[in-house]
C-alpha positions as CSV (number, residue, x, y, z in Angstrom):
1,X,-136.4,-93.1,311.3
2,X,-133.6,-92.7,308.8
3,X,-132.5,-95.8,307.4
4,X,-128.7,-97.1,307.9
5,X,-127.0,-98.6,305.3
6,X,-123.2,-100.4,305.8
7,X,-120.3,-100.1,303.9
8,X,-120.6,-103.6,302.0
9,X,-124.2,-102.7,301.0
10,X,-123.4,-99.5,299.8
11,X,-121.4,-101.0,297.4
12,X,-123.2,-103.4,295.5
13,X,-125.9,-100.4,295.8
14,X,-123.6,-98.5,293.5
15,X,-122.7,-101.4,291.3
16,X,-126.4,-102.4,290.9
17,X,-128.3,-99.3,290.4
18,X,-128.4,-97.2,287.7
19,X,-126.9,-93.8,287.8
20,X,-130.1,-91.6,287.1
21,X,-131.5,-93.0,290.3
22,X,-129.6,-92.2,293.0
23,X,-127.1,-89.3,294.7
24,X,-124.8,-89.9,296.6
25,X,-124.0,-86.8,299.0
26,X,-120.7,-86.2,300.7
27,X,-121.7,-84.1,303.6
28,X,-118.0,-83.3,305.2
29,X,-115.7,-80.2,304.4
30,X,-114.4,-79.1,301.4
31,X,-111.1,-80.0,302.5
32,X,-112.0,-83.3,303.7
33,X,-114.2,-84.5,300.1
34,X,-110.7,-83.2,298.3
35,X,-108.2,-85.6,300.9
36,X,-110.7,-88.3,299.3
37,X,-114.2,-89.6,298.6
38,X,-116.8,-91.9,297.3
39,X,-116.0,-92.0,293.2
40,X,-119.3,-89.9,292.3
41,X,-119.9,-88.7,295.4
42,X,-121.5,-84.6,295.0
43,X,-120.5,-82.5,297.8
44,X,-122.8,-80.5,299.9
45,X,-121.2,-79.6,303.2
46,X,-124.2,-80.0,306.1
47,X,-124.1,-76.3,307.1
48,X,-125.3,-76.1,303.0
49,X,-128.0,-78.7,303.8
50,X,-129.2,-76.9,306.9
51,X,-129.6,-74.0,305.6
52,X,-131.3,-75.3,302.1
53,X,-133.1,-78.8,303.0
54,X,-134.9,-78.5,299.9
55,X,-131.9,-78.5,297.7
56,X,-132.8,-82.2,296.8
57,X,-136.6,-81.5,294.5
58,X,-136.7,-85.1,293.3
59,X,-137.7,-88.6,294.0
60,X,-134.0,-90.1,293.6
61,X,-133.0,-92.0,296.4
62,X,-130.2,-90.5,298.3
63,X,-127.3,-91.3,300.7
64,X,-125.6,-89.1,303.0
65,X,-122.1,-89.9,304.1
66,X,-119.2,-88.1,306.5
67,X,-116.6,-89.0,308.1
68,X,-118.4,-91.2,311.0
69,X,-121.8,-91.2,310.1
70,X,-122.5,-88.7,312.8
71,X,-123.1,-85.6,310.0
72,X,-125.0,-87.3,307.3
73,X,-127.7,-88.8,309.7
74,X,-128.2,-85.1,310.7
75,X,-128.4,-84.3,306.8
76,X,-130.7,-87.2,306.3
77,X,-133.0,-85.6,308.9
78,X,-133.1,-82.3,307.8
79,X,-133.6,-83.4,304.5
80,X,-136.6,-85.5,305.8
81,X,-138.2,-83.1,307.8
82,X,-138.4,-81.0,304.6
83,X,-140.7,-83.3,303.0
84,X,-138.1,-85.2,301.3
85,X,-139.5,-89.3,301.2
86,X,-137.9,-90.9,304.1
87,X,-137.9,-94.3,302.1
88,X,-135.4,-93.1,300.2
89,X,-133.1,-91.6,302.3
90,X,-130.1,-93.2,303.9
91,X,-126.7,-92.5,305.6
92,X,-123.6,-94.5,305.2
93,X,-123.3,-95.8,308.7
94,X,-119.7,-95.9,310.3
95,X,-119.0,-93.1,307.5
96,X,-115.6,-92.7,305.8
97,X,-114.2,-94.5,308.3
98,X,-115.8,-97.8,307.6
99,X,-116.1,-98.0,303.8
100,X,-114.0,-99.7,302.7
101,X,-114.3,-99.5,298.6
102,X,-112.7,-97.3,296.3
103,X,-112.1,-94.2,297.0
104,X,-110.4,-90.9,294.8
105,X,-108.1,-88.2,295.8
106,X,-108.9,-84.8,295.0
107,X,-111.9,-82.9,293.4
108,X,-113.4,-83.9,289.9
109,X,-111.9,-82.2,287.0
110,X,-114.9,-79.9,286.0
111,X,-113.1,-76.9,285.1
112,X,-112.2,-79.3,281.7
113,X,-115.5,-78.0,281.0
114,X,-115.8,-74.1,280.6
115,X,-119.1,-72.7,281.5
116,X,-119.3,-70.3,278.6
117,X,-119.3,-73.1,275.6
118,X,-122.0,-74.5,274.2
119,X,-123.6,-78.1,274.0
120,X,-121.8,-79.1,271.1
121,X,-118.5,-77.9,271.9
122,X,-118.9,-80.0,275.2
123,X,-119.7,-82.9,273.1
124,X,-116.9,-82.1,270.6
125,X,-114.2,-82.5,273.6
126,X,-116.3,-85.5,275.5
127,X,-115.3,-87.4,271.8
128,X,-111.9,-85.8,272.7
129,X,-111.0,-87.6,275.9
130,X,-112.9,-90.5,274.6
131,X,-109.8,-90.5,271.5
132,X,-107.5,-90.0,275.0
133,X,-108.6,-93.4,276.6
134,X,-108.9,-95.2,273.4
135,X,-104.7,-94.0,273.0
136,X,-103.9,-95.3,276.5
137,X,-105.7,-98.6,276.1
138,X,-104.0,-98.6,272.4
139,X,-100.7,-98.1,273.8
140,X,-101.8,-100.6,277.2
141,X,-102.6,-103.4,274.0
142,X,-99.2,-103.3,272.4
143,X,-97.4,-103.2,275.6
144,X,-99.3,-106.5,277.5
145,X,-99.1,-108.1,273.4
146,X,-98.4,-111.9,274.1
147,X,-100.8,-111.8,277.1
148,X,-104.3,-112.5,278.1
149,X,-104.3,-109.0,279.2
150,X,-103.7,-107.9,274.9
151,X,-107.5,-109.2,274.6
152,X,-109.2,-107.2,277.3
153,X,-106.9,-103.5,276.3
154,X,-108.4,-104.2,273.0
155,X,-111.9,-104.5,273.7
156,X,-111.8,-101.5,275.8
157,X,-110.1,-99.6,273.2
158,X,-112.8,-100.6,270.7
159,X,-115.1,-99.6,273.5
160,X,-113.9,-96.1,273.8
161,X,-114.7,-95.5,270.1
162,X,-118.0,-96.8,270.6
163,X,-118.5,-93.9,273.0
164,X,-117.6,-91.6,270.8
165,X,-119.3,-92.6,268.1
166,X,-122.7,-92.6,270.1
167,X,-121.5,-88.7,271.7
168,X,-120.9,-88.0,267.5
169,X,-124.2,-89.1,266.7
170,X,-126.0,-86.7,269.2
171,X,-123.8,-83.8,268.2
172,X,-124.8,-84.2,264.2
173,X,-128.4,-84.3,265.2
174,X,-128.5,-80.8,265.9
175,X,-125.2,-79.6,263.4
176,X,-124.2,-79.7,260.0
177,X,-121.1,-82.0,260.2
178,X,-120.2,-83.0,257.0
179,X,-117.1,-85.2,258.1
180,X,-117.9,-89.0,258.7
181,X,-116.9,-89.6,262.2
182,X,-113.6,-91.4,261.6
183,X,-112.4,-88.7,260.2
184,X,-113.6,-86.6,263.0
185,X,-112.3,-88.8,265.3
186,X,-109.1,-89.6,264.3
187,X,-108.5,-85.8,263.9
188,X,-108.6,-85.4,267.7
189,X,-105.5,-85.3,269.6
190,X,-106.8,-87.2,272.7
191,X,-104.3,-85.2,274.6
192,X,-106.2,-85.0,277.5
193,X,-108.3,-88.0,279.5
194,X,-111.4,-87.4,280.9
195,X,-110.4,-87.6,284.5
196,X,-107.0,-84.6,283.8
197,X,-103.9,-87.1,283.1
198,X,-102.2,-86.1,280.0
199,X,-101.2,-88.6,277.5
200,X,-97.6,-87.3,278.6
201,X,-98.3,-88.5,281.6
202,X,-99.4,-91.8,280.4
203,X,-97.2,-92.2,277.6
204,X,-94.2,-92.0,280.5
205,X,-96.2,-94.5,283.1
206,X,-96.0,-97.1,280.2
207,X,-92.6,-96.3,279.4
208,X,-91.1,-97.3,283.0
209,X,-93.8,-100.0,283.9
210,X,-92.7,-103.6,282.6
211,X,-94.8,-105.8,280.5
212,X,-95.3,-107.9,282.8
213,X,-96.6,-105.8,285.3
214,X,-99.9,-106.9,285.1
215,X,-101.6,-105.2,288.3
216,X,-100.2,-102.3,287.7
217,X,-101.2,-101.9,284.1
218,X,-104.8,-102.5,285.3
219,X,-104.9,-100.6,288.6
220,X,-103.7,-97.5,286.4
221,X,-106.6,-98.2,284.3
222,X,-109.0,-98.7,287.1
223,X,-107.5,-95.4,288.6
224,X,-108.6,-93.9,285.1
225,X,-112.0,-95.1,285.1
226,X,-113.3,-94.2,288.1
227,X,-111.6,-90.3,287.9
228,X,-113.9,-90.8,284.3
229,X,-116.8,-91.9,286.5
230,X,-116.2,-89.5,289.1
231,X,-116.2,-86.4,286.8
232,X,-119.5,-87.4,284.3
233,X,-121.6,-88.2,287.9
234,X,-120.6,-84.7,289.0
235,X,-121.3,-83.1,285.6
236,X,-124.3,-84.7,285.4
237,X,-125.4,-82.9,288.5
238,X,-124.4,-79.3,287.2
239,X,-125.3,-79.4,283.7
240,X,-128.3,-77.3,282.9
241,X,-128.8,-79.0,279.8
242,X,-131.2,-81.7,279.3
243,X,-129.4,-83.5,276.0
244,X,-125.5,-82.9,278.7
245,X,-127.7,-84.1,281.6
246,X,-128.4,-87.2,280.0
247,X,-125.2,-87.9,278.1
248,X,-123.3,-87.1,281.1
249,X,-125.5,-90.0,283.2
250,X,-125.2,-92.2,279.7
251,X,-121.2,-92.4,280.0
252,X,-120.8,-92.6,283.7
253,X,-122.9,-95.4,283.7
254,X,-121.2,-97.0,280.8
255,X,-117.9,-96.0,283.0
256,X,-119.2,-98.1,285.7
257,X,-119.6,-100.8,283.4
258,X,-116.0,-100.6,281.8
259,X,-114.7,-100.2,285.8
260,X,-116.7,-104.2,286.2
261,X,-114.6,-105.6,283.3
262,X,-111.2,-104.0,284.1
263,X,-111.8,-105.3,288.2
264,X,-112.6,-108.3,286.8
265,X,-109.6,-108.5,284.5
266,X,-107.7,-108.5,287.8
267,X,-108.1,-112.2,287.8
268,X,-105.5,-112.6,284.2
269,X,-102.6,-111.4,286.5
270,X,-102.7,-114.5,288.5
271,X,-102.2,-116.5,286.0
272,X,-99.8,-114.5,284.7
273,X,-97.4,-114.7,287.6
């Protein structure tokens, strides 16, 4: 019997777990997953499932969702019925329309990766949108300055170099760099974030949002995040590459984490109103 799971449990699933364990599979249309879906969510529309069961060829747990919860019990089964372990399979129950948690609009951004470049080009432009976020959350610091919100755009900016130190790190193992990384890092243009938005874009959004505006600071952050979060899950599922495979599942768990402090950031607007 495949196991339900609810919306609420689903989501302290996704906060609790880590990444490398688990898939979550968005079984609808293409045009559905694009309206909007589960931040990390891969899609694999059920005909796909039906007419490859054995798609999924390890022992991660996994958990089907659609629009009801009609489709991904189906996918469950025919996943199960392929030999899959039925202890690890679930479907969201009440589907999309239940769940209640964060959703994002639109497909993950992974044509910012090319297929025809190698590993350490990848890398070179992960520590590329990692220079992006640490701009926004630069620019985010000197707006909120005065504020209890100054403290936690800091930290994250500092965060966002950590990253791209650690992706720098990995890259020199297998290349001759011969520039220390702050060099190489404050040579990027961080024109581009991970999840598509331009630092146009964001440059203009903190232009015409007030000071103040505490919530809407942080939901654009949060907004940010998870399109970060949504894109490194998906990669993580395409890349081909071990050393990509695991850095991909390294930052979009670390996104996850960064998502926990900027939610819980939320709390600093009260106080500021």
């Amino acid at each position: 019997m495949i196991k339900e799971m609810n919306a609420k449990v689903l989501e302290r699933f996704i906060k609790d777990m880590n990444e490398k364990e688990y898939l979550i599979v968005d079984v609808r249309q293409y045009e559905e997953y694009r309206l909007d879906h589960i931040p990390g969510a891969t899609h694999i529309p059920l005909a796909e499932i039906q007419f490859d069961p054995y798609v999924f060829d390890d022992d991660r747990k996994l958990i089907f969702y659609c629009r009801s919860g009609s489709r991904s019990k189906v996918a469950a089964i025919f996943v199960a019925e392929a030999g899959y372990d039925e202890d690890k399979l679930y479907h969201l129950k009440g589907g999309m329309l239940e769940y209640t948690g964060e959703i994002l609009l639109d497909i993950p951004r992974v044509d910012l990766f090319p297929l025809d470049v190698c590993p350490e080009d990848i890398m070179e432009k992960l520590i590329d949108f990692e220079k992006g976020a640490f701009v926004f959350y630069t620019l985010a610091k000197e707006k909120v300055k005065g504020s209890e919100l100054y403290e936690v755009m800091k930290n994250m900016a500092q965060a966002e170099i950590s990253h791209g130190k650690s992706i720098y790190n990995q890259m020199k193992k297998n290349n001759n760099i011969q520039m220390d990384f702050d060099l190489f890092f404050n040579a990027c243009k961080g024109e581009i974030l991970e999840g598509g938005k331009t630092l146009e874009y964001i440059e203009s959004f903190l232009l015409k949002t007030s000071s103040k505006d505490c919530i809407a600071i942080l939901e654009f952050a949060i907004d940010l995040e998870f399109s970060a979060y949504d894109l490194y899950k998906t990669m993580a599922q395409t890349s081909t590459d071990k050393r990509l495979t695991k850095m991909f599942y390294t930052l979009a768990q670390a996104e996850k984490k960064h998502l926990e402090k900027i939610i819980q950031s939320l709390e600093l607007c009260e106080k500021e109103s």
